[in-house]
C-alpha positions in Angstrom: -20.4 -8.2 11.6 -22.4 -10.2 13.8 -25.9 -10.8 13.6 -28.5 -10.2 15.9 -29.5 -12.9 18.1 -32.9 -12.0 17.6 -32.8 -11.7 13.5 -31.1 -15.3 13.9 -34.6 -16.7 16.0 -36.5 -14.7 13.4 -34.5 -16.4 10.1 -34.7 -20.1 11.9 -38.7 -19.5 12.6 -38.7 -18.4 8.7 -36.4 -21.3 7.4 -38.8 -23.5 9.1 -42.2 -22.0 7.4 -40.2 -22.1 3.9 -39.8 -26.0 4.9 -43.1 -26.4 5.6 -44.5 -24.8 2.5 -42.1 -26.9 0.5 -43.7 -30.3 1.8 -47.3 -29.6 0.5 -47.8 -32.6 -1.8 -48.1 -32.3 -5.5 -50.2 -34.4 -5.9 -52.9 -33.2 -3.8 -56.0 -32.6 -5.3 -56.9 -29.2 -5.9 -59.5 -26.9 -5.9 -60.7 -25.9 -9.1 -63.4 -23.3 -11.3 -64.5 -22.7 -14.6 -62.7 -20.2 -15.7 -65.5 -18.6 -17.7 -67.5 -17.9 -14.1 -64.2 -16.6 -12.5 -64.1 -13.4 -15.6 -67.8 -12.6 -14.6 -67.1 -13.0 -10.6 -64.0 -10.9 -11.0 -65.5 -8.3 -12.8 -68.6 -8.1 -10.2 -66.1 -8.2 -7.1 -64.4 -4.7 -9.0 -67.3 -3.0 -9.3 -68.5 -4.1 -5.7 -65.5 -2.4 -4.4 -65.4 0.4 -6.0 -68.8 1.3 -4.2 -67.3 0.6 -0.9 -63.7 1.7 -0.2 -61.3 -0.5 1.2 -57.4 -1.3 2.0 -56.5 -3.7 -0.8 -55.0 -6.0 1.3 -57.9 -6.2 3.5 -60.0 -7.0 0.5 -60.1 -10.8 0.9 -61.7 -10.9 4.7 -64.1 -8.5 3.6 -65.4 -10.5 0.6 -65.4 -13.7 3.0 -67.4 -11.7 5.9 -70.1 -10.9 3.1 -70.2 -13.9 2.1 -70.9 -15.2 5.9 -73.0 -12.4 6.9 -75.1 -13.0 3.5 -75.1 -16.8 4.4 -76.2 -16.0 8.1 -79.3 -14.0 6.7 -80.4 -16.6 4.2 -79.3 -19.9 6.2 -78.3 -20.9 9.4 -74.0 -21.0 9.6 -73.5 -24.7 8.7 -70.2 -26.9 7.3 -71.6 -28.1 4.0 -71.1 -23.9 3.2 -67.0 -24.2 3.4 -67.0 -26.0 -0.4 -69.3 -22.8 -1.3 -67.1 -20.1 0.1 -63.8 -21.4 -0.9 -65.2 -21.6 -4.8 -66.2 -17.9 -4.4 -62.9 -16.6 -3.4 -61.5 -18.4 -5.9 -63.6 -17.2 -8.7 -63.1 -13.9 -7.4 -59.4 -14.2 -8.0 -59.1 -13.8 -4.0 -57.6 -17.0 -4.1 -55.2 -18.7 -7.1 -57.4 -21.7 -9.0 -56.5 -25.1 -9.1 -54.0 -24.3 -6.0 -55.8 -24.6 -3.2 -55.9 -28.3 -1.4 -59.2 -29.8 -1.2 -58.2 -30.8 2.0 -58.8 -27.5 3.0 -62.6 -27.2 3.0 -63.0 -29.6 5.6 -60.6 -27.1 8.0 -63.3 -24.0 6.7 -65.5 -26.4 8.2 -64.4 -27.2 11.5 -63.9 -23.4 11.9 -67.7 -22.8 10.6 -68.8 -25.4 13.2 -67.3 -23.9 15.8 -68.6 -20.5 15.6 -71.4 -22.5 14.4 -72.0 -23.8 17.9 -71.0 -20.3 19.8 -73.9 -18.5 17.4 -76.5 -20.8 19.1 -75.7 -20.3 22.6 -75.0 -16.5 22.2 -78.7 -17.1 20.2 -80.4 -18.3 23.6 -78.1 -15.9 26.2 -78.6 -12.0 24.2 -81.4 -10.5 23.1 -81.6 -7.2 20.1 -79.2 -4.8 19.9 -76.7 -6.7 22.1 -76.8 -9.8 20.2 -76.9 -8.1 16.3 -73.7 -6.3 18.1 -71.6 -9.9 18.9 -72.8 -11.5 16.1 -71.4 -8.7 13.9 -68.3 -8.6 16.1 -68.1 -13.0 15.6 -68.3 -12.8 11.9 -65.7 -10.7 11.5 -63.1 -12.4 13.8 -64.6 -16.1 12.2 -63.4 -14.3 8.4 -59.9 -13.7 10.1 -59.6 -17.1 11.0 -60.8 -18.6 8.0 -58.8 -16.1 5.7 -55.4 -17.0 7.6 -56.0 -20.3 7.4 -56.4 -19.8 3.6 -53.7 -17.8 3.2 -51.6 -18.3 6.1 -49.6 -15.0 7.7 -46.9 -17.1 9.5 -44.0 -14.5 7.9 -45.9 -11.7 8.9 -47.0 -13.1 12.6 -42.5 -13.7 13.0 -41.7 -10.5 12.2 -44.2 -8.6 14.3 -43.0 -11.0 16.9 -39.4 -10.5 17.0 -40.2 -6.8 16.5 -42.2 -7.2 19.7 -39.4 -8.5 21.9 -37.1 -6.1 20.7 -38.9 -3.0 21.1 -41.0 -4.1 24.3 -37.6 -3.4 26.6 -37.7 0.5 25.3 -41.1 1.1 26.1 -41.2 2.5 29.6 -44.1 4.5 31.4 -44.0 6.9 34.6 -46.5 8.8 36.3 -49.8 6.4 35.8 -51.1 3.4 36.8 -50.9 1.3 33.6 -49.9 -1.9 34.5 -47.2 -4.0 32.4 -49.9 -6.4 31.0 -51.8 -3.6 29.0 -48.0 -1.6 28.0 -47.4 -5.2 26.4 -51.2 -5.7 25.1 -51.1 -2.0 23.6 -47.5 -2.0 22.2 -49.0 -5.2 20.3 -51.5 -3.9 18.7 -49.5 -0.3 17.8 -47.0 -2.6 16.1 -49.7 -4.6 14.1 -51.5 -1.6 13.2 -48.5 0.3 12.2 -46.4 -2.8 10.7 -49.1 -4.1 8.5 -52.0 -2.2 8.8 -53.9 -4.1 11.0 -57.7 -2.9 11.8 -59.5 -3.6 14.4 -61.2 -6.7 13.6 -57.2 -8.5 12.8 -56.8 -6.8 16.0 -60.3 -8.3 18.0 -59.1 -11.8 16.5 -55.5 -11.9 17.9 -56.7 -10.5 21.3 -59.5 -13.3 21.4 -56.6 -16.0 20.9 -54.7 -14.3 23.3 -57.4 -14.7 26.0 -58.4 -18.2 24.4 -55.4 -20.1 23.5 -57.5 -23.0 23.1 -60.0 -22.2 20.5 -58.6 -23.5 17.4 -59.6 -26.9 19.0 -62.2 -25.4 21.5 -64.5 -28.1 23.4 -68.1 -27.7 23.5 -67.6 -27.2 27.4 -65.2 -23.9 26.0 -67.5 -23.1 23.7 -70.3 -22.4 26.8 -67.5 -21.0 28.6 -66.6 -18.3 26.2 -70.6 -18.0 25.4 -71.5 -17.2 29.4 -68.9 -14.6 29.6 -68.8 -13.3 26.5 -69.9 -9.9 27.4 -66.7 -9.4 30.0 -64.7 -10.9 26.6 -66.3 -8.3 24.2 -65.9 -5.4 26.7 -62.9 -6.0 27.5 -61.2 -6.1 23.6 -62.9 -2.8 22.9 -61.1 -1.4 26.2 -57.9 -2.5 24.4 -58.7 -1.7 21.0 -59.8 2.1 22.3 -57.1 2.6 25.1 -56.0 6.5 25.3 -52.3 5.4 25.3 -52.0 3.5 22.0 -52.0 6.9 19.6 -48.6 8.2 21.6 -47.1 4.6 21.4 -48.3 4.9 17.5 -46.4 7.8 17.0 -43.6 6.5 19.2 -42.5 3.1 17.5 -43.1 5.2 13.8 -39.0 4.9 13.3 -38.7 1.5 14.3 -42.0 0.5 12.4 -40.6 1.3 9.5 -37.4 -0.2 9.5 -38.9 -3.4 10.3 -41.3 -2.9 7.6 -38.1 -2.9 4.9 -37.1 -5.9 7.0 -40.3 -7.5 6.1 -40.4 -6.6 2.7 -36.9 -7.7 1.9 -38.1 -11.2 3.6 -40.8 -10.9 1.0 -38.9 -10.1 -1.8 -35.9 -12.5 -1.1 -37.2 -15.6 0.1 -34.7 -18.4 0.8 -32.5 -16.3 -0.3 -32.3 -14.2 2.4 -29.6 -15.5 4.4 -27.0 -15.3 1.8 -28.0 -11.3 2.0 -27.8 -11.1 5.9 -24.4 -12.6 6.2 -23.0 -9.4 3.6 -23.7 -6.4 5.6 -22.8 -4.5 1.9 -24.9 -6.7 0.3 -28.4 -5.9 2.5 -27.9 -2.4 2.5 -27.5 -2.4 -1.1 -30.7 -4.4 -1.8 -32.9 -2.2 1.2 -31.5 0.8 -0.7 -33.2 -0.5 -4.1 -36.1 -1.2 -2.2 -36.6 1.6 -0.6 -36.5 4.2 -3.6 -38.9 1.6 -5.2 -40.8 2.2 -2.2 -40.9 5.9 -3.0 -41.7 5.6 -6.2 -44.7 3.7 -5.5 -45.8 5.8 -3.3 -45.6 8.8 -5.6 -47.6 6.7 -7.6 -50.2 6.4 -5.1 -50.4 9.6 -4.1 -50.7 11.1 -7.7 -53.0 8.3 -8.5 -55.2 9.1 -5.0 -55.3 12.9 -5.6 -56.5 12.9 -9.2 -59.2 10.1 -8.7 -60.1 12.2 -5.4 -59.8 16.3 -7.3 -62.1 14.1 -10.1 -64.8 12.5 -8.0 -65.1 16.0 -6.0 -65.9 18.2 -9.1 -68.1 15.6 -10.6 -70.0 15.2 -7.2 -69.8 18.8 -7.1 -71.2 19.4 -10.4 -74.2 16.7 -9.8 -75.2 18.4 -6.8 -75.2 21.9 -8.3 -76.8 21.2 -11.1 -79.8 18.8 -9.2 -80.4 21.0 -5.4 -78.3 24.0 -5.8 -79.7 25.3 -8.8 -83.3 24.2 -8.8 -82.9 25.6 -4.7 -82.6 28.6 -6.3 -84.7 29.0 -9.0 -87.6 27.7 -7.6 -87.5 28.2 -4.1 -85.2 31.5 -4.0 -86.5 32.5 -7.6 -82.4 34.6 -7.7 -79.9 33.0 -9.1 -76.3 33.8 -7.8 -73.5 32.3 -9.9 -70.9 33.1 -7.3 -71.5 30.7 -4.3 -72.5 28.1 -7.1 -69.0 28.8 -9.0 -66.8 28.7 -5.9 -68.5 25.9 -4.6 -68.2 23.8 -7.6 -64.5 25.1 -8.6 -62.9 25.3 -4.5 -63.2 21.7 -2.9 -60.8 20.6 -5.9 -58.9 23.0 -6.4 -58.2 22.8 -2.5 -57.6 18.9 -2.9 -55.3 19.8 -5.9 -53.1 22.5 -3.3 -52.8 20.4 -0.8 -51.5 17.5 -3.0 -48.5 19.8 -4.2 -47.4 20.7 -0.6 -46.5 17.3 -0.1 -43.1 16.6 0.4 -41.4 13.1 -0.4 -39.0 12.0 1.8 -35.3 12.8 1.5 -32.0 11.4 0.9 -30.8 11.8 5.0 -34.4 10.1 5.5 -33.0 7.0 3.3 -29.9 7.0 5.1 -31.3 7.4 8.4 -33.8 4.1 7.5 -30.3 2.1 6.7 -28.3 3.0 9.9 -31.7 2.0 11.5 -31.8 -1.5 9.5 -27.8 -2.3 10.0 -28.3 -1.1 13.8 -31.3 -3.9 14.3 -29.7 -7.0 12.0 -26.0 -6.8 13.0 -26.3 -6.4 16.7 -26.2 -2.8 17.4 -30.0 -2.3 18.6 -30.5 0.9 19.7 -30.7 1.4 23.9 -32.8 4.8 24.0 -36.2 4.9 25.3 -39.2 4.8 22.6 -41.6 6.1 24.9 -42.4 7.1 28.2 -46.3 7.0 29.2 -46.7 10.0 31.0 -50.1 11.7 30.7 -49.5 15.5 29.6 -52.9 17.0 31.1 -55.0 15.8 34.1 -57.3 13.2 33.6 -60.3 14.1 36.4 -63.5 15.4 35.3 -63.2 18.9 36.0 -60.4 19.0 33.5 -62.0 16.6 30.5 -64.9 19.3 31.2 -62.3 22.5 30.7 -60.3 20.9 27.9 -63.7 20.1 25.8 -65.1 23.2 26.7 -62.3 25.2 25.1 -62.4 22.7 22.3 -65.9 23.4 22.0 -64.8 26.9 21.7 -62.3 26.2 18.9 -65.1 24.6 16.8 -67.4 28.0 17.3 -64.3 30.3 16.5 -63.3 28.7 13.4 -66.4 27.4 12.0 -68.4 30.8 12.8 -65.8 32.4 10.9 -66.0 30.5 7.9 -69.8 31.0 8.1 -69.8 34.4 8.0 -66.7 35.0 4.9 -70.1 33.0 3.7 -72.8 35.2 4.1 -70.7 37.9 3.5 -69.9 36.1 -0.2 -73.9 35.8 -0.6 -74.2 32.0 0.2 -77.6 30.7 1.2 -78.2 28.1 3.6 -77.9 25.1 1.3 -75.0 26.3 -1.1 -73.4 27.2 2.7 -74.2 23.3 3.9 -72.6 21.9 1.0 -69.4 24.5 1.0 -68.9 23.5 4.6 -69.7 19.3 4.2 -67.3 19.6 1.0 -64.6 21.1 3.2 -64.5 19.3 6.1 -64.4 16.0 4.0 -61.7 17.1 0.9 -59.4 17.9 4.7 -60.1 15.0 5.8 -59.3 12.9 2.8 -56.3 15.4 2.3 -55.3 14.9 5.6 -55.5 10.6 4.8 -53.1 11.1 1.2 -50.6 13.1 3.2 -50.3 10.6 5.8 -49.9 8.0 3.3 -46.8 10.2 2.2 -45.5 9.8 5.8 -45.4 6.1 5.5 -41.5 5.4 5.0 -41.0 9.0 6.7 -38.2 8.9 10.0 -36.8 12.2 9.4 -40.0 14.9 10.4 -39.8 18.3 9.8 -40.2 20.6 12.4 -43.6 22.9 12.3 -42.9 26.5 12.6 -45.2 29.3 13.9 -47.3 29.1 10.8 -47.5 25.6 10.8 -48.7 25.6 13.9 -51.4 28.1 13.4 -52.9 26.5 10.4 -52.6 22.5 12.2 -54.5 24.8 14.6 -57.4 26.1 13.4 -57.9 23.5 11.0 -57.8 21.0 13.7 -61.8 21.7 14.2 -62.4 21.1 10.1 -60.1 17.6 9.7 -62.2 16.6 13.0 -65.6 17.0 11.3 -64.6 15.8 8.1 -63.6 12.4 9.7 -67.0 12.2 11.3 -69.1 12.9 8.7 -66.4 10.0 6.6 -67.5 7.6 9.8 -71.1 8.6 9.6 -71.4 7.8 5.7 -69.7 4.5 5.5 -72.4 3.5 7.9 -75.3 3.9 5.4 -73.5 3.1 2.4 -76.7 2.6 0.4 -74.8 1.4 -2.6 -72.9 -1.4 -0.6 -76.3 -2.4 0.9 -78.0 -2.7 -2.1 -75.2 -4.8 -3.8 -74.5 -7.2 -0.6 -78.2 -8.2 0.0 -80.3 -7.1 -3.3 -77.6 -8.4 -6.0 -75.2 -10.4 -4.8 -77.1 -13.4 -3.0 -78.9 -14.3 -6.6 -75.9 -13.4 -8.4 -73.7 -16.1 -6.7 -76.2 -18.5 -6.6 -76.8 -18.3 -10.5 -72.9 -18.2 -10.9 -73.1 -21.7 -8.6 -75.3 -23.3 -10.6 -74.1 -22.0 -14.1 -70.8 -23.8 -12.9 -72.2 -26.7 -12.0 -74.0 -27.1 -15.2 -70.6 -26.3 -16.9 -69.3 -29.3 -14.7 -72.4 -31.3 -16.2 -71.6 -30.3 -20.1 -68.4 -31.5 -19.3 -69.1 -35.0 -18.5 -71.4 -35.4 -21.1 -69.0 -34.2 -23.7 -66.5 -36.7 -22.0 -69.1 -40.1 -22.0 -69.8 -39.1 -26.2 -66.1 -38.8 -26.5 -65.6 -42.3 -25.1 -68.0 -44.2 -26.6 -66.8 -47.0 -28.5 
């Protein structure tokens, strides 16, 4: 079979990043920690985590924006701080010891000077909120840029690439008046969201090179450039990041995402070997089989793993709270106790979770085959020539509408939740055990919702929903939609993370800095006794 002129561009831009990989000098000095500092970083950075949940593989770029926002607070951004930050990941186990070019602190550098500068004229040009908002918004693109540079995503920038152009062609729209430039901007950032799990800071940083081809090696007369219009810049990424159409092209590209995504994990996987799989049609479908029932399996894993730490931290959250408001609530300030709305709330959020984790589904066998046909389609030059996507609005978009639609939203919320509320009062809950029934609901669907999606993840074959289906995405609609806001609310004033990022962590690294330059001091005194003649 022949291959796909595209897969060929994408195996020559991936034979030349194995190339380049392979010419890093040997002898280059490293950068290196004690490893005694590393266990005690590593074990901090675990427990730092686990107050504060995150996508592992967005760990890193959160542990460097800490580390910058921390720095920020305490010290004005400077160079000499690249040395510093690099050490941290490293001890961290964010980055592999005694691997990492020295070479490289003095690139963290450049890139701290240059946000360096834009901090001091965004400094003189926004006042308050405005400013604490770009500032936040800087910090997290700057951690992009330097994590990238640390651990560069070439593979992962070729595939969503080539991906790109050959989806971009199906992706047509009718009926509006979205111009071509923002279909391309938004099918971008669907892919990079859906490919590898993008967020919206990977997202902000892409779109800011986009607009600013030149920063990398920006001028100080770019730098005020970028600084007097930053405003239009910022405004203008959120109007991307937000668009209404990106959902629908999300859902759209979901078959193709996937296929790609085996794509990229096979590049992963295979290395320079890749090309000897490519030219033996029998021999890539073979090895995207194995992977993709090792890709099952992991998921299983996940999902089992997910719904028993979730079913664990609801009752014991449960429990906590019953025993330290709902009880005292009622003993002192009702002076009744009533065991029922006390037992069901302790005993029905997990018991909920734990339902809803056996109704999931894993994908089937036609599902595998469908992802193969898919994969043989795209590498030996059979792409497919339907349409993705059309962007046609379903409902009016004027005011009087958006009014109508919300108002009979509005009336959804009312219907279901008065309901619920009055099986309540009817059950003999008070107005706290009620509060906590509903906040425990609303979130154990929401977080549900989040496990079940992660199910859907290697998922081309959907099931249709029938009339009960229907009914209960229905109605529940109103409770998932709460439970997401209250999830939004509460990562906001994560009290734990505060207390850890600004209380402990500034004197804990510093102390860990100085124990290992101590270490470094021991060190050359044991050597200098050693040599003595």
């Amino acid at each position: 079979m022949e291959i796909s002129p595209s897969i060929v561009d994408l195996y020559q831009k991936l034979d030349k990043i194995y190339q380049r990989r392979r010419t890093i000098l040997e002898d280059e000095n490293k950068i290196e920690v004690e490893d005694i500092t590393s266990r005690v970083t590593f074990v901090y950075e675990k427990l730092r985590n686990s107050v504060d949940f995150k996508e592992a593989h967005l760990l890193r770029r959160f542990a460097i924006e800490r580390n910058l926002r921390r720095r920020l607070i305490l010290e004005t951004l400077k160079p000499h701080i690249a040395k510093g930050l690099i050490e941290d990941l490293i001890r961290s186990k964010y980055l592999p010891n005694n691997t990492i070019p020295e070479k490289m602190i003095l690139e963290v550098a450049q890139i701290i000077r240059r946000y360096g500068d834009l901090f001091v004229m965004l400094n003189d040009l926004y006042q308050g909120k405005e400013r604490k908002q770009y500032f936040d918004w800087i910090i997290g693109v700057m951690a992009c840029e330097i994590d990238m540079l640390l651990n560069p995503e070439d593979i992962e920038d070729s595939v969503i690439e080539t991906m790109y152009q050959m989806v971009k062609p199906r992706v047509k729209f009718s009926g509006d008046t979205l111009r071509e430039r923002e279909k391309n901007v938004q099918l971008y950032i669907s892919i990079h969201k859906s490919l590898v799990k993008s967020d919206d800071t990977i997202i902000s940083y892409h779109l800011f090179n986009l607009y600013f081809p030149d920063w990398q090696q920006a001028s100080s007369e770019l730098i005020k450039i970028i600084a007097t219009n930053f405003a239009a810049v910022y405004k203008t990424i959120q109007i991307h990041l937000k668009h209404p159409y990106q959902k629908k092209l999300l859902a759209s590209v979901k078959e193709e995402v996937v296929t790609f995504k085996i794509l990229y994990e096979l590049i992963l996987e295979k290395g320079d070997d890749l090309e000897n799989i490519l030219v033996q049609p029998d021999d890539l479908l073979a090895e995207a089989k194995i992977l993709i029932n090792k890709r099952y399996k992991f998921i299983r894993k996940k999902i089992s793993q997910s719904s028993i730490r979730a079913i664990i931290y609801i009752f014991i959250t449960k429990m906590v709270l019953a025993l330290v408001l709902e009880l005292p609530y009622e003993v002192y300030i009702l002076q009744h106790i009533n065991y029922l709305p006390i037992t069901i709330n302790v005993v029905f959020p997990p018991l909920l979770m734990f339902l809803i984790a056996l109704t999931i589904i894993p994908p089937s066998k036609e599902n595998t085959t469908k992802i193969l046909e898919n994969l043989q389609n795209i590498v030996y030059n059979n792409p497919s020539k339907s349409i993705l996507c059309k962007l046609h609005s379903r409902y009016r978009q004027n005011w009087g509408f958006k009014i109508f639609y919300y108002s009979m939203f509005t009336i959804l919320y009312i219907i279901v939740f008065g309901a619920i509320i009055s099986m309540l009062r009817s059950l003999s809950f008070n107005l706290l055990s009620g509060t906590l029934f509903l906040f425990f609901l609303t979130m154990v669907s929401f977080f549900a919702l989040k496990i079940r999606n992660t199910a859907k993840e290697y998922k081309v074959l959907q099931r249709k929903v029938g009339i009960l289906g229907f009914f209960i995405d229905f109605f529940s609609l109103p409770i998932i939609s709460a439970g997401r806001w209250l999830s939004t609310k509460f990562k906001k004033i994560n009290v734990f993370a505060f207390i850890m990022d600004y209380i402990i962590e500034a004197p804990f690294k510093i102390f860990i800095a100085a124990f290992e330059e101590w270490l470094g001091f021991l060190k050359d005194k044991k050597e200098d006794i050693y040599h003595e003649e």
